[in-house]
C-alpha positions as CSV (number, residue, x, y, z in Angstrom):
1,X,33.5,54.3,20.6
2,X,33.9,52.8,24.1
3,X,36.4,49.8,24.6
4,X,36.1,46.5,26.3
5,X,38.2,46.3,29.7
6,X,41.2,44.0,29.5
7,X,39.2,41.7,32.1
8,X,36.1,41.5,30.1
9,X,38.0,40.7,27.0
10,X,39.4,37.8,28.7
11,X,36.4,36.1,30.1
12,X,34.9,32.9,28.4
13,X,32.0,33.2,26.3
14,X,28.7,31.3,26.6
15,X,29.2,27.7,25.8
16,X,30.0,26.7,22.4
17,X,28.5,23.2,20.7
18,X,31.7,21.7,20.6
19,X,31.5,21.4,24.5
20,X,28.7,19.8,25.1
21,X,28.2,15.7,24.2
22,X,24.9,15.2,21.9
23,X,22.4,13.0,23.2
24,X,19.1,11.9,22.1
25,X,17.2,14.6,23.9
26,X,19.1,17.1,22.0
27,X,18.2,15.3,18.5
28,X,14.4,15.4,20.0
29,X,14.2,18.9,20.7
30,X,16.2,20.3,17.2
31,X,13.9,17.8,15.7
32,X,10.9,19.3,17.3
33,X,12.1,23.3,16.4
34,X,12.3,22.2,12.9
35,X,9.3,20.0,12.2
36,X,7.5,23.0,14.1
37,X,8.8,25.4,11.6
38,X,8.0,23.4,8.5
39,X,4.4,22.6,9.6
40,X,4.6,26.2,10.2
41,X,5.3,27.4,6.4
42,X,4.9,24.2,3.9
43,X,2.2,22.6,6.0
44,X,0.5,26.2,5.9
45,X,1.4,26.9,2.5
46,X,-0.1,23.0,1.2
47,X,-2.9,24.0,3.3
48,X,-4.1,27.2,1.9
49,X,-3.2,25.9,-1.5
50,X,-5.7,22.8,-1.0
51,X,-8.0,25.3,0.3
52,X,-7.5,27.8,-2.7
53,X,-7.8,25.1,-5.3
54,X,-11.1,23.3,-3.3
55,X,-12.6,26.7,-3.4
56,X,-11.6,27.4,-6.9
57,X,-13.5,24.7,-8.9
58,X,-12.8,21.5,-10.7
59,X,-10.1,22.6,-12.6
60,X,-7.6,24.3,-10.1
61,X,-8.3,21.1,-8.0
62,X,-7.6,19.1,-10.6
63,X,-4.2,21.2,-11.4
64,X,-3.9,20.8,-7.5
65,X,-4.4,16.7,-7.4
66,X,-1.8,16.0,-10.2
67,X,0.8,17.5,-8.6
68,X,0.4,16.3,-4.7
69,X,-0.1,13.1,-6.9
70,X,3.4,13.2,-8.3
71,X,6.5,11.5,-7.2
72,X,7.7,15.1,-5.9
73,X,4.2,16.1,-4.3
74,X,4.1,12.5,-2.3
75,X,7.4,13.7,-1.1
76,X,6.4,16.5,0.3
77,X,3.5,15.4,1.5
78,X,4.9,12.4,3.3
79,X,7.7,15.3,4.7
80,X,4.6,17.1,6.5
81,X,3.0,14.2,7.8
82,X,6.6,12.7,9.4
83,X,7.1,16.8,10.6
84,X,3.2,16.6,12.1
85,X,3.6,13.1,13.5
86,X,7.4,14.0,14.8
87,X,5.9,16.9,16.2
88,X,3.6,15.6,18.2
89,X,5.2,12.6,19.4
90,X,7.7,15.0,20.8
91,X,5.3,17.5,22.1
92,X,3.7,14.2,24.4
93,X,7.0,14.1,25.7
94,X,8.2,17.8,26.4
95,X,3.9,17.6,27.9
96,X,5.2,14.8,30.5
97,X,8.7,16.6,31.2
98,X,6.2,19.6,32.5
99,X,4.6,17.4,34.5
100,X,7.8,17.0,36.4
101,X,8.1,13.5,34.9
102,X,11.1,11.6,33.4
103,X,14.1,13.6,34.3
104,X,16.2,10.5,35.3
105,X,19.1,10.5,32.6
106,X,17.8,6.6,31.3
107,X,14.1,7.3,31.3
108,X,14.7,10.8,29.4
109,X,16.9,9.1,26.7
110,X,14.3,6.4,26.6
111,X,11.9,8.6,25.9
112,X,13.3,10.6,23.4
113,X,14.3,7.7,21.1
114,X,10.8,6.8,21.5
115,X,9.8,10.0,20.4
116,X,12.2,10.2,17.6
117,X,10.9,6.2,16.6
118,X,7.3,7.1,17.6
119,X,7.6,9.7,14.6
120,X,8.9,7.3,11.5
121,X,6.5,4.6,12.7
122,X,3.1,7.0,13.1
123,X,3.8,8.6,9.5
124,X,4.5,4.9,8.2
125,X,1.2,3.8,9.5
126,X,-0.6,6.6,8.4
127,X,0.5,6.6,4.5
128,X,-0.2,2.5,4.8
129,X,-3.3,2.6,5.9
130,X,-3.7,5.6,2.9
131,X,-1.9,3.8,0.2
132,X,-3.3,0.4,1.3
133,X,-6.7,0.8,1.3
C-alpha cells in the first residue's frame, strides 16, 4: 500500500468545530438541515399514515385519531408543525441571502434570530388558533 509523504502528513486538516465561534446563523442553518430531514421522514411517515387510515375506513381512522389525540401524538405533532414552521421561516431567509441581501454581520444575525424566533411563535400561533377554537 502506498504511503503518505512526510510533507503531506504534516499539513493541517480542514477546519475542525472547535475553531470556529458559533453564531446564530450557524444555529439557523443546523436548525434548518434538521427540521428538513424530520419533515422529510416523520412528516412523511404522519402523512402517509393519515392518508392510509382516511382511505382505510372509520375504524383505522379512528385507531388513527386516538393516538395523534394522545399526549405522545400531540407531541409529535406539535414537533412537525415547529420543524415545518422552523423550516420555512429559515428558508425566507436563506431566499433573501440569494438575492444578495443581508450579508452585513448585524443584519444576518438579526435575521437569523428572527428566523429561529419566527419558528416558536408561527407553531405557537398555529396550535392556538387549533386548540382555541
Amino acid at each position: 500500500m502506498a504511503q503518505a509523504s512526510p510533507s503531506a502528513r504534516k499539513r493541517p486538516l480542514s477546519p475542525h468545530l472547535e475553531i470556529w465561534r458559533w453564531g446564530p446563523a450557524m444555529a439557523v442553518s443546523i436548525l434548518h438541515r434538521v427540521s428538513g430531514n424530520g419533515l422529510a421522514f416523520v412528516g412523511l411517515a404522519v402523512l402517509l399514515w393519515w392518508l392510509g387510515a382516511l382511505v382505510s375506513g372509520p375504524a383505522a381512522y379512528a385507531i388513527f385519531t386516538s393516538l395523534a389525540g394522545s399526549w405522545y401524538g400531540q407531541v409529535v405533532l406539535i414537533g412537525i408543525s415547529w420543524a415545518f414552521f422552523n423550516h420555512l421561516s429559515s428558508g425566507l431567509r436563506h431566499f433573501v441571502l440569494d438575492l444578495g441581501a443581508g450579508f452585513e454581520l448585524k443584519a444576518n444575525a438579526a435575521w437569523s434570530w428572527l428566523s429561529m424566533a419566527g419558528g416558536i411563535v408561527l407553531t405557537v400561533a398555529f396550535w392556538a388558533a387549533i386548540l382555541l377554537r
